[in-house]
N, C-alpha and C positions, 0 to 999 in steps of 0.2 A: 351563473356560478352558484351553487349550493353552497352551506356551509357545513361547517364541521360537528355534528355535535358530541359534549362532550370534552372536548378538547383546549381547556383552558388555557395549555401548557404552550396551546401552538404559537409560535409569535413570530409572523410573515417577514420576510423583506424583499428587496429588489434591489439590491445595493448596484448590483450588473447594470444599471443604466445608465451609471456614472459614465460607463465605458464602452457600450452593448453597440453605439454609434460604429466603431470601427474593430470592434474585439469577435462578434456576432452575429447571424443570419436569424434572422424570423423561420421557421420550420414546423414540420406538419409532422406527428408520429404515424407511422403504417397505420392502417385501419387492418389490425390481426382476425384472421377465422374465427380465432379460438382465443379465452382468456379463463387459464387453468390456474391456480394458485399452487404455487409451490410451496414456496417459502416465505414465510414471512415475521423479518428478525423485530419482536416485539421487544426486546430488548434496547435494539438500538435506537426503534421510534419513544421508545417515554423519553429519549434525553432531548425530546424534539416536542413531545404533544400531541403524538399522533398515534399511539399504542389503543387508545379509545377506540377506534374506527372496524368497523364490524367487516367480514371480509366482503360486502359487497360493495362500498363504499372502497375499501383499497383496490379493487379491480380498477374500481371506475377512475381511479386517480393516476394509479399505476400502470395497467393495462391500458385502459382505454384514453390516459393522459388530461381527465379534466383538469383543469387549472385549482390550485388549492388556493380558498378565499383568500386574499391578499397579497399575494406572492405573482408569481410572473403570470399574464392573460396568458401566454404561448412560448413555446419552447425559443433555446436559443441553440443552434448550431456553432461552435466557437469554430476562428480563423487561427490557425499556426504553419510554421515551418520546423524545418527542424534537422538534425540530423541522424540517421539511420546508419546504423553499423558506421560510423565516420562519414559520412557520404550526405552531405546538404541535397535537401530534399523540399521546395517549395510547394509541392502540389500534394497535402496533407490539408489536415483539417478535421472537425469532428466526422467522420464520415459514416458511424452506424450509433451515434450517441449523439445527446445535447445535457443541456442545463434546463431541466424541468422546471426548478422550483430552488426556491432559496429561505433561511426562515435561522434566528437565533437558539442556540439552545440552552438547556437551562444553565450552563457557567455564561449563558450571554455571549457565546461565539457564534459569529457567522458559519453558517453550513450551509452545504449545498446536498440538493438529489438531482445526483447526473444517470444517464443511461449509457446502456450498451444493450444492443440489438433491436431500436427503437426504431427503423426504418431509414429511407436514402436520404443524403442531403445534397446541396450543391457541391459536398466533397466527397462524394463518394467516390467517385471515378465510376469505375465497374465492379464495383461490391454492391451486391444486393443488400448491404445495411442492415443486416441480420447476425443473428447470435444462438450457436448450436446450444440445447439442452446441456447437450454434454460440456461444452465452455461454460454455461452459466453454475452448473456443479462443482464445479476444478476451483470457478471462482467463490463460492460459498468456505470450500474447506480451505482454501489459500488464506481468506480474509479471516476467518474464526480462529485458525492456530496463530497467524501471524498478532490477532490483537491479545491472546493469551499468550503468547511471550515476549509483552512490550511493546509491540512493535508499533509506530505511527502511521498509522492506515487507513485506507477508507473501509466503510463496513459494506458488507452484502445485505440490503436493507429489503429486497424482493426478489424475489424469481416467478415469474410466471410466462407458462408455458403456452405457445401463440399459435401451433397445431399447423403449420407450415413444414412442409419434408424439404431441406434445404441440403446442396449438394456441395462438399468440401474434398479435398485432395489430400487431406492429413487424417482423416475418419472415414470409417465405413458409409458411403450415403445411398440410398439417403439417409438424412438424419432430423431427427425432431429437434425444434426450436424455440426461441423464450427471449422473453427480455426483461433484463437485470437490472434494477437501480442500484447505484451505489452512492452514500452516504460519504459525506467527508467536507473536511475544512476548505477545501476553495478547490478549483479546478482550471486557474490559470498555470501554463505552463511553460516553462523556459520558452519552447516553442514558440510560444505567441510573441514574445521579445524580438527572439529571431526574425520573424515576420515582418514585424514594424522596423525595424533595424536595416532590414533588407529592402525595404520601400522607401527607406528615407523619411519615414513619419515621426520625426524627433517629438514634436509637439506631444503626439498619442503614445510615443516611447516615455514622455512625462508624468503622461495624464495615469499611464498604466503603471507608473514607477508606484506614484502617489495611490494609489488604488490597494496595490497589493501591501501599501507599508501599513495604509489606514485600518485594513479588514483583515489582515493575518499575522500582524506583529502591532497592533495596538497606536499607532502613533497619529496624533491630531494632524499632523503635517507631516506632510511625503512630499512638499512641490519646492522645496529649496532645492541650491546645487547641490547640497551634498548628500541628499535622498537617493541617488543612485550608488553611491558608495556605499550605504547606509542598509540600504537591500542587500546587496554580494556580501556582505560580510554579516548577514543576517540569513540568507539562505546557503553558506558556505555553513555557516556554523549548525544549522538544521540538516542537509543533507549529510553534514559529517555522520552526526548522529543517527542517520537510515541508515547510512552502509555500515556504522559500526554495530547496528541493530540484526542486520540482516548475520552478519558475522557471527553475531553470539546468537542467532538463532537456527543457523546453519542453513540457511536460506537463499536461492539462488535466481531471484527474479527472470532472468533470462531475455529481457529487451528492455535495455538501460538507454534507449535514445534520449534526447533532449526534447524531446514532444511527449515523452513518459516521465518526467522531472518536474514534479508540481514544485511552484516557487512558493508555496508553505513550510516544504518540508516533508508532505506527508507522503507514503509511499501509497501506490495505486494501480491499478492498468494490470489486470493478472493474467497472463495468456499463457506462456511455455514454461510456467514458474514447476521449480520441483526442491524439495529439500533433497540435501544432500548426507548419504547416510554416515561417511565418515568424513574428517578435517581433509579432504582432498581437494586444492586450489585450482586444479583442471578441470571438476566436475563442471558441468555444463545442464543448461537448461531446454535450450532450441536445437534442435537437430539441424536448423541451416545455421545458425553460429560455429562453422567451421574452423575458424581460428582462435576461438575461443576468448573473444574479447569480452565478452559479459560473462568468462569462466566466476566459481564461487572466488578464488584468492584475487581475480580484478577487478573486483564489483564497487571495489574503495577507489581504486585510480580510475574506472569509468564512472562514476557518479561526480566525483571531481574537475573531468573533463569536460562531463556537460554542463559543471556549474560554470566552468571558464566560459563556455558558449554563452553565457548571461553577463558575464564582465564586457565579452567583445559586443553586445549586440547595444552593450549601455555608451562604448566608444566616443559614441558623439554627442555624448551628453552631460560626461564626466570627466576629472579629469586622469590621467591612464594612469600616471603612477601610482595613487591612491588605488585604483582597482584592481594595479598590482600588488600593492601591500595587501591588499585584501582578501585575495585570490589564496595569498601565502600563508593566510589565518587556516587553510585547509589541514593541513597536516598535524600541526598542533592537537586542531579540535577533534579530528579523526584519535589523535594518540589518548588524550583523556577520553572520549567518549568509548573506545572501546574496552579500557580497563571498564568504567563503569557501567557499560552494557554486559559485560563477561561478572564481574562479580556479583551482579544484579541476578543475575540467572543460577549463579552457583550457589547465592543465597549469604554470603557473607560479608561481614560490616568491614569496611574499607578500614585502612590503617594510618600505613604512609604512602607520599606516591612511590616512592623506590620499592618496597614491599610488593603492593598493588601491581607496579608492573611485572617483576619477577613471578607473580603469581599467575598473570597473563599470559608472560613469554615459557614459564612451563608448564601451562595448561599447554598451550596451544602442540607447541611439541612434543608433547607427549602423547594427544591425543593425533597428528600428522604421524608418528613413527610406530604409532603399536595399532592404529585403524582400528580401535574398539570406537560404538558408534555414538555419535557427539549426543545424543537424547538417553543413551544407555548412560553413558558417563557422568552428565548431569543430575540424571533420576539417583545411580546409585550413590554421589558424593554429596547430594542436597547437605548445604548448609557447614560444608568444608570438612566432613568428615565419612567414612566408607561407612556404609549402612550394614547393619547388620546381614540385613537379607539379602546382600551384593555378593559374586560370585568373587572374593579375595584372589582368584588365579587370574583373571583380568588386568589385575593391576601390582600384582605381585613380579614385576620387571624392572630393566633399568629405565626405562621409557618412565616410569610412574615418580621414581626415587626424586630426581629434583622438585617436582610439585607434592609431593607429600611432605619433603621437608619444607619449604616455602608456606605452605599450609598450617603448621604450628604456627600455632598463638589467635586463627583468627576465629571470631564468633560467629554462629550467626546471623543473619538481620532479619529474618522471619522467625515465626513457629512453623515445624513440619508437624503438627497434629493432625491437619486434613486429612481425610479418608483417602485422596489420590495417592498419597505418600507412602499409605498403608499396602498399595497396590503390589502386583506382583512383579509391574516394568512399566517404564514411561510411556506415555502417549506421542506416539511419532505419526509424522504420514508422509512416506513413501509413496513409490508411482505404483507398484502392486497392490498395494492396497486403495489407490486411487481408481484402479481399474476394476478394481473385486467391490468396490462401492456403486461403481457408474454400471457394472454387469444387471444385475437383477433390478435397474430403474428400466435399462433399455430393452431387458427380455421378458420383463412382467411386472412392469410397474411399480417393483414393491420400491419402497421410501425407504424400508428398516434402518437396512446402514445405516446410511447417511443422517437420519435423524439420530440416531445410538452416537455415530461419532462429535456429530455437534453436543451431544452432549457429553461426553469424553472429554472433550478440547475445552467447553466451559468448566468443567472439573479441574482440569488444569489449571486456566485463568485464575479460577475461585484461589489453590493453591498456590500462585505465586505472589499473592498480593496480601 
């Protein structure tokens, strides 16, 4: 195992062993033809120590999976169940990803670098454990808007393209391929609960309780009885917060299963994800989500339901009514978390909560009944007031009237100086534009876009903070 040079900042761990016994399979990455460098977010390695590393060195770690000094010998393939559009589903698991590598970063949080499109596992079933180009792009620009506006995410920390023509029934194939590491605060998942829950492994339903309180919510002790109640009302009140994130970002992940519900909190897993361009609560992300259960207006009562799937999987280890009071923390924390997710993004300093709400409930409707588009809206009101350079016949209705009067009195809570502000229109991204980014990778190579838009979306970021 080499070392790193350079890299002072990096500072290893293995915390996964605690647990890696019944949580984990030992696994092997593909041996790829090819190891192209795509992308590589140097951004989100300094908060790690790994921004140093020359790209032949990230090949070799990324691509080719050598082990990074101190951190795990060999990948781990994690064990879940879960359930899928409502429908329990046991025969899941990591099935084209593991858990590479684990290592603190500089606020001293555990992190993790997990994959997707790293090759087969023992869960694979019949997926070749593979990851198209084109999926590994969709997830770059999903994870870079989403952490500029807020959101609690994992990052797109590589892309590198593995020169495999892999054949899929939702794209043209064949099609070129890659494998993505993703960055992020832990990569246990409601799912895994489920798992243990459903095998009767109380003990390891314990030992994982205690795991996820120690390394994702800070607590020296996770192993009393009341550590399970302690968790649901700890990931009840974090996933409030995603879905009320994803709301005020107009965001529509599109497969909200319980094996996609990391018990951090943090939002992850980006496959059929698409913003949606007006406050429309039918819009939809996955063309087989026919009924519309992961529609944008359910994305609060399914993120909700799979937190409940974490109370029922704790059942025999706690006691119920407490995990029912707990369950019932949802809604509350959902109702402040979205005022403050929504004025956070409009740019102005909270008041009262009666105020704050009013200014929520006719934002929201007003932007539902006149369909001007949630990124247009935003851009021109930054900071509670119509920009000069806004088109005033936009909002010149009755649809606008009760949120412009709800609107007097409040201030800013940023400066709008930045250059983005100065701009001619908001930074959105739409699926035509998603398509007109992935055109000219897949017909001649070029990078342009996509490099131009990442840095657009970090314009943004820069802007709202």
């Amino acid at each position: 195992m080499s070392s790193i040079p350079q890299a002072p900042l990096f500072h290893p761990a293995r915390t996964i062993d605690e647990v890696a016994d019944f949580l984990a399979d030992p696994v092997r990455a593909a041996d790829f033809p090819e190891t192209i460098l795509r992308f590589r977010n140097d951004r989100a390695a300094a908060t790690i120590g790994l921004d140093t590393l020359n790209d032949a060195d990230w090949v070799r770690h990324f691509g080719r999976f050598e082990p990074l000094p101190g951190s795990l010998p060999e990948p781990l393939a994690l064990r879940y169940h879960g359930h899928q559009f409502r429908v329990y589903n046991p025969n899941i698991g990591d099935g084209r990803g593991f858990l590479f590598a684990q290592m603190h970063d500089r606020a001293g949080r555990l992190m993790d670098l997990g994959t997707k499109g790293s090759g087969q596992t023992p869960h694979s079933r019949s997926g070749d454990g593979r990851l198209t180009l084109k999926g590994a792009v969709r997830e770059i620009l999903a994870t870079e808007l989403l952490e500029a506006l807020g959101v609690e995410t994992s990052r797109t920390f590589s892309v590198i393209e593995t020169g495999e023509a892999l054949h899929r029934g939702d794209e043209p194939s064949p099609t070129r391929s890659a494998v993505l590491i993703r960055l992020s605060h832990g990569h246990i998942r409601i799912g895994s609960f489920q798992r243990l829950a459903t095998l009767g492994e109380e003990d390891n339903l314990r030992r994982l309780t205690a795991y996820a309180l120690r390394h994702y919510y800070g607590e020296e002790r996770g192993d009393d009885a009341d550590a399970p109640v302690r968790l649901v009302r700890l990931v009840i009140e974090r996933t409030a917060q995603m879905a009320a994130s994803f709301m005020a970002a107009g965001f529509v992940h599109g497969v909200l299963n319980s094996d996609n519900i990391n018990v951090s909190g943090e939002s992850f897993d980006y496959g059929p994800w698409r913003w949606t361009p007006t406050f429309d609560p039918n819009f939809t992300a996955a063309y087989f989500d026919e009924q519309g259960l992961y529609a944008f207006g359910r994305q609060a009562e399914a993120i909700h339901w799979d937190a409940v799937q974490l109370a029922n999987a704790l059942l025999t280890i706690a006691d119920r009514d407490a995990l029912v009071e707990a369950i019932e923390g949802y809604a509350p924390a959902y109702r402040k978390a979205i005022v403050e997710r929504v004025l956070w993004r409009l740019g102005v300093t909270p008041r009262s909560e009666r105020e704050d709400i009013a200014v929520v409930t006719a934002l929201e409707t007003a932007l539902f009944a006149s369909k001007v588009e949630i990124d247009r809206f935003y851009f021109d009101w930054a900071g509670g007031q119509l920009r000069e350079s806004a088109d005033p016949n936009l909002y010149s209705n009755e649809y606008f009237e009760p949120l412009i009067r709800t609107l007097q009195g409040y201030a800013p809570s940023r400066s709008f100086d930045h250059p983005y502000w100065q701009g001619a229109g908001p930074c959105s991204m739409h699926i035509a534009e998603v398509e007109a980014i992935w055109a000219p990778i897949a017909d001649a190579d070029d990078w342009t876009l996509l490099e131009n838009k990442v840095q657009q979306i970090r314009q943004l970021g820069e802007a709202m903070w």
